[in-house]
Residue, then its C-alpha position, 0 to 999 in steps of 0.5 A: x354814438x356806436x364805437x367799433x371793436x375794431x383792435x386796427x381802427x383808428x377812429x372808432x367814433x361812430x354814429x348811432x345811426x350808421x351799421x359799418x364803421x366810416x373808418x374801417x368798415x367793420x359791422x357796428x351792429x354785433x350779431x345783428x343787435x348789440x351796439x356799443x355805447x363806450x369803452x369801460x375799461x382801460x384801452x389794451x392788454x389781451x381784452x376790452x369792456x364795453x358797455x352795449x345796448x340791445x334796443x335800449x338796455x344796457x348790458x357789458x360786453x367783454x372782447x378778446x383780442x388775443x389769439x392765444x390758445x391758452x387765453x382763448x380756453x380760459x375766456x371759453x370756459x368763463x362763459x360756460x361756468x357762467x351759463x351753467x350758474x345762470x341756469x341754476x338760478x344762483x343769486x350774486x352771480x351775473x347773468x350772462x346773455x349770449x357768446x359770439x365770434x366777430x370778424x372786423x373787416x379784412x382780419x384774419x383772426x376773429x375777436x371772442x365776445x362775452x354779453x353778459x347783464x349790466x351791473x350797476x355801483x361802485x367797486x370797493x376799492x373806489x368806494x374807499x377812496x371816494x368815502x376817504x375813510x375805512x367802514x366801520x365794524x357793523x358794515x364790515x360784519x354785513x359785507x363779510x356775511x354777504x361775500x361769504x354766501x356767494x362763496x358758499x354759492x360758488x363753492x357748493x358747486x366745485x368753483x373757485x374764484x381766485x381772485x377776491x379783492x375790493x376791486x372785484x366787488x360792486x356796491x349796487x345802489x340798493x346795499x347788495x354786493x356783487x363779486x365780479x370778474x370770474x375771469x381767474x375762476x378755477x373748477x375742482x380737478x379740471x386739467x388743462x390740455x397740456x397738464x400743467x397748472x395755470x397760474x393766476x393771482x393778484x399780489x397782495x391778495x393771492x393765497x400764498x398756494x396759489x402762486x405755484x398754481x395749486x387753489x381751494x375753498x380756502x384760498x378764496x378765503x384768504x383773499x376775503x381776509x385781505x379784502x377786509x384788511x383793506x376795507x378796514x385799514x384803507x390801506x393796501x395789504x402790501x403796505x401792511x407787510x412786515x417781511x422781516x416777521x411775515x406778518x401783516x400788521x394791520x390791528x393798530x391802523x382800525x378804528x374799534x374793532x374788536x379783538x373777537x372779529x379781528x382774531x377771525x380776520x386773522x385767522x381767514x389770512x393764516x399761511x397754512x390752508x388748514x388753519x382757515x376755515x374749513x368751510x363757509x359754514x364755519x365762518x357763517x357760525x363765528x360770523x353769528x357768534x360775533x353779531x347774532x341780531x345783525x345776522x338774523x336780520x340779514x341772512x334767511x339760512x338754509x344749511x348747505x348740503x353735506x359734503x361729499x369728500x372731507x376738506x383735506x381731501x378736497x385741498x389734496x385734490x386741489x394740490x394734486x391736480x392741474x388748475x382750470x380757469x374761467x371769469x364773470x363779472x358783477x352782482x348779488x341779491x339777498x341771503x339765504x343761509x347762515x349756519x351749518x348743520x352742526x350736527x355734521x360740523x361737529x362729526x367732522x371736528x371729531x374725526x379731524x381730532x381723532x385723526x390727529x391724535x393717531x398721527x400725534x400717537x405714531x409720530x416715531x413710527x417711521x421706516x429707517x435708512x434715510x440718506x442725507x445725500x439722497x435727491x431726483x427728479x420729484x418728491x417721489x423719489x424720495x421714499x425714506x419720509x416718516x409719518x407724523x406732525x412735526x415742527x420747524x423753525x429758525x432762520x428769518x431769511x426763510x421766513x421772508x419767503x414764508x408766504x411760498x413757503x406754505x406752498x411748498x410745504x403743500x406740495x409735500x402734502x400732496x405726494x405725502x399726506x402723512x409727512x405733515x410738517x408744521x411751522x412754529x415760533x416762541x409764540x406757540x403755547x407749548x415752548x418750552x426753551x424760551x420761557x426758561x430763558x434758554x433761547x431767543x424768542x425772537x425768530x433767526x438762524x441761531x434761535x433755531x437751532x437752540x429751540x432744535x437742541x432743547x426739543x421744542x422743534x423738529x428741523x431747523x432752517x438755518x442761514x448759517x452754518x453750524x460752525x458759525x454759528x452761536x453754538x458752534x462751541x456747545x458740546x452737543x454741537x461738537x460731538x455731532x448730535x445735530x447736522x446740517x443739510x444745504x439745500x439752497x445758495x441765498x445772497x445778501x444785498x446792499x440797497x440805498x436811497x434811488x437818488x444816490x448817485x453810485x452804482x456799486x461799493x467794494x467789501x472794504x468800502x462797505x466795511x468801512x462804513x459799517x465801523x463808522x470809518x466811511x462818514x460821508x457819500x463822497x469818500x466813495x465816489x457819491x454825492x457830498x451826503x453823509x452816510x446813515x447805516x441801518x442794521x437790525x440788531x447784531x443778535x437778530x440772526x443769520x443775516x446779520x451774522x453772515x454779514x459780519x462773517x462775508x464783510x467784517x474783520x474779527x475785531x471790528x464793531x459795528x456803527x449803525x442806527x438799529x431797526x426792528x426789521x427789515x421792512x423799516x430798514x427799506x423804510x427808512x433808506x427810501x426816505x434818507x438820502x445817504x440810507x443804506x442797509x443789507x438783508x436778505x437779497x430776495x427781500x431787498x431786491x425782488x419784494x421791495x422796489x423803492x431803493x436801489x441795489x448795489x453792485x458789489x465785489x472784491x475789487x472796484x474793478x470788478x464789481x458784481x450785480x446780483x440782479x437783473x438789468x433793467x431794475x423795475x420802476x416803483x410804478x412797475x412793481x405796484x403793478x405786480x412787476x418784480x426785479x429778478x435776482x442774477x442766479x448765476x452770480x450767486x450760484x457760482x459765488x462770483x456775487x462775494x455777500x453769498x450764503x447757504x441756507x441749511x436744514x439743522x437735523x438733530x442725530x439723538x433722536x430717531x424721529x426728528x432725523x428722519x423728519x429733518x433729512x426727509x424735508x431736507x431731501x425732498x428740497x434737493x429733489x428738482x421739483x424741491x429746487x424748483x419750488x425754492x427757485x420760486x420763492x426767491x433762493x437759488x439752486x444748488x444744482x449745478 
């Protein structure tokens, strides 16, 4: 059979005897010798793949259909990137054959075609799914040794992959690993035509920088983390998510694996580029340390060259500069390296701590006359921005968008690497407030702003404001020693179980559930369902505060069945037919599609939604689809369930408030108000 590439043919079957198309008329024999066998990929979108042969031997051929400038580049630049690796020789990376223009009969745009090496196996995801089953520890320290050395191989030569996932990894029969599609590639400090940055990820797997288009080493060793997280759990990272902490808790879903390889796991999938590994050397060191004879056995190592600018810099670039992009498919051979020249590993360790130290040393050392009030176009405008290391914390709600919030935090490093702001919770060993019993270990809005006032952190973020807050009464509140910076509007939404047949509840409705006033589904124009309330606990935080602020009388007692975070909340709504619960309205409606948001408002006759209509499937949504919020409700506050969330500054220390007003001024800035509009908040701009 020959098929053709035709997009407009309507019956592409072929014989393989014949040289046009019987439907069309377009050339089966691409560039005089390659005809194509079958179709390898799904049918639409910008591309296909195929598989081809050249007199009997198989090869892949990929095709792009569209005419986009951008995507034209993009898909350029995967053959180049490809053709420059092939010609050194590299190991693991697919050889790539021929790039050619092909013209089907009577069309005036020409179909850009890629012919690369045939590679043989199964992808790691449909080896799970086929196995039924998670690999074990042995298998998973082999394949994370395999990946690491093509990484190394790529990285060494300023080339990021971007978009590491089981799926874009062969098993070939003979035992080896190939990572495939480079088509998210990106080259060190290569700008696009137009300047701007190009954003390419998959959800789930994605370094939380590059959503806002910034990449480095580090970023493909976050998508390592959470392919191993799938490959030993069986399960999707984002099934794993806590978003109410963060966290992925996926520990508790392996079978033996040991705490030492899943500290190292963790510690690839860190929110902070700089709290992974520096480099593949490092991890190829604890990949040792772990399994010294399975590394030995399996791995000839040659120490990489030495680098030639230190890894903050390379990150600074990274964030600084424009991304690129180029693609490729599947293969690799055996090892060849396994440690790092020590001897430069250690002089970089020294020099990072020293550095460190010195920052540490000079954090007071700041220039004055900062002005809360000060904002503009970008982060440079902001001159007043202290220099040291310094922490925050606090408000769950901003922690739920903590994955851009590394991004954001990134930004800031890239126009000012001396402003280094460090996120921080209880669980740092140097807390101080909760170990006497002074403050909750438990993150929130009011959590912070008692771990601000006994000087464990820097700057609060807050959901609340200070005079509703759990220490509006205490005296260093009342004379003024903190402030309070708004620099974003947040909403809070009410979500229930799809198949409940309401659109929307008023504030004395919903109130009236919430104190067990309202019992049953029918009392406010639903089915006869009884109601189940869900709430996280009333001392959680700024979420549950500001509900009982927005919705609850003075005197009124909450009724509800308590989770631990929002995360069971949906949870448990999704399967209980009379569920309903509240959170954060970027966590409820834009990270989580199975339940159903309510419109909500002061009268019934004037209900208001705070999301955009159409709402996104659950089929959607697994697809990386998301529900948008209805900003302009929320920034008007014509949505009622609104808030603001704030930067909590504390005015007896000189340090700490310029630190605070400077993060607090650069948020306010547009490129600031941008940044949080990404992460799921609105604009305080009007």
């Amino acid at each position: 059979m020959s098929l053709c590439i035709n997009p407009q043919c309507m019956r592409s079957d072929n014989s393989d005897r014949m040289l046009f198309c019987q439907n069309c008329g377009s050339e089966l024999l691409l560039a005089g010798k390659y005809r194509v066998a079958k179709l390898m990929s799904k049918k639409g979108g910008f591309g296909d793949t195929y598989e081809v042969t050249e007199r009997g031997v198989p090869k892949v051929l990929k095709v792009l259909k569209s005419n986009n400038t951008k995507a034209i580049e993009l898909f350029d630049r995967e053959y180049r990137v490809l053709e420059s690796l092939a010609g050194e020789g590299i190991s693991g990376i697919p050889l790539v054959e021929d790039f050619f223009l092909y013209s089907p009969k009577d069309s005036q745009t020409a179909l850009h075609c890629l012919v690369m090496e045939r590679i043989f196996g199964m992808d790691l995801e449909e080896y799970i799914k086929v196995m039924k089953r998670p690999i074990d520890q042995k298998t998973a320290i082999g394949w994370l040794s395999q990946l690491t050395q093509i990484l190394q191989e790529i990285h060494q030569r300023g080339i990021f992959h971007r978009d590491i996932k089981p799926s874009n990894i062969i098993l070939q029969p003979d035992g080896q690993l190939v990572a495939i599609d480079f088509g998210a590639v990106k080259q060190a400090a290569v700008n696009t035509a137009s300047g701007q940055k190009t954003r390419i990820f998959t959800p789930g797997y994605a370094a939380p920088e590059q959503e806002l288009g910034e990449t480095s080493a580090q970023s493909d060793f976050f998508s390592l983390g959470r392919t191993f997280v799938y490959l030993l759990t069986g399960k999707e990272p984002v099934e794993l998510h806590d978003s109410y902490r963060n966290l992925l808790i996926w520990r508790d879903k392996t079978t033996n694996v040991s705490t030492d390889f899943s500290n190292l796991i963790d510690r690839l999938m860190q929110d902070d580029p700089r709290q992974r590994p520096d480099t593949t050397a490092t991890i190829f060191r604890e990949i040792a340390a772990l399994s010294p004879i399975i590394t030995r056995q399996n791995i000839s190592y040659q120490p990489p060259p030495p680098p030639t600018i230190s890894e903050r810099q390379q990150i600074q670039v990274a964030n600084r500069a424009p991304l690129a992009v180029p693609l490729a498919p599947h293969r690799l051979s055996p090892f060849k390296k396994l440690l790092p020249v020590l001897v430069v590993s250690t002089a970089l360790l020294l020099l990072f701590s020293a550095l460190a130290m010195y920052i540490l040393g000079n954090r007071n050392s700041l220039v004055p006359g900062t002005s809360s009030k000060s904002t503009g176009e970008s982060f440079t405008a902001i001159k007043d921005v202290p220099q040291g290391v310094f922490k925050f914390g606090g408000s769950t709600s901003w922690a739920t968008t903590r994955q851009l919030q590394s991004s954001i935090d990134a930004a800031i490093r890239g126009v000012y690497p001396q402003f280094d702001i460090v996120y921080t919770d209880a669980s740092s060993p140097d807390f101080k407030s909760t170990k006497n019993g002074k403050c909750s270990s438990n993150p929130g809005s009011n959590a912070g702003i008692c771990w601000l006032l006994e000087g464990d952190i820097d700057f609060a973020q807050s959901s609340i404001s200070l005079e509703k807050s759990k220490y509006k009464d205490d005296d260093r509140v009342k004379t003024n020693q903190l402030k309070q910076e708004a620099v974003a509007y947040d909403a809070l939404s009410v979500v229930v179980n799809p198949q409940l047949k309401l659109t929307g509840l008023t504030l004395d409705q919903l109130r009236d559930i919430y104190i067990g006033k309202v019992t049953n589904w029918s009392q406010v124009g639903g089915q006869n369902i009884p109601i189940v309330a869900f709430s996280r606990p009333e001392n959680a935080g700024g979420t549950v505060s500001s509900f009982k602020d927005l919705v609850l009388k003075k005197e009124d007692k909450l009724q509800f069945q308590t989770v631990s975070n929002t995360t069971e909340g949906l949870q448990q709504v999704a399967k209980n037919p009379g569920g309903i619960y509240f959170g954060a309205a970027k966590e409820v409606i834009v990270d989580y599609c199975s339940t159903k948001p309510l419109a909500i408002g002061k009268t019934a006759d004037n209900l208001v939604k705070p999301y955009q209509e159409p709402l996104k499937s659950v089929a959607d949504c697994n697809k990386g689809q998301r529900n948008k919020l209805e900003t302009k409700v929320i920034k008007t506050q014509e949505y009622p369930l609104t808030r603001q969330l704030y930067v909590i500054i504390k005015t007896t220390d000189p340090g700490r408030q310029k630190a605070g007003e400077a993060y607090a001024n650069l948020l306010k800035t547009k490129q600031g108000q941008s940044l949080l509009e990404k992460a799921g908040f609105v604009s305080i701009e009007r």
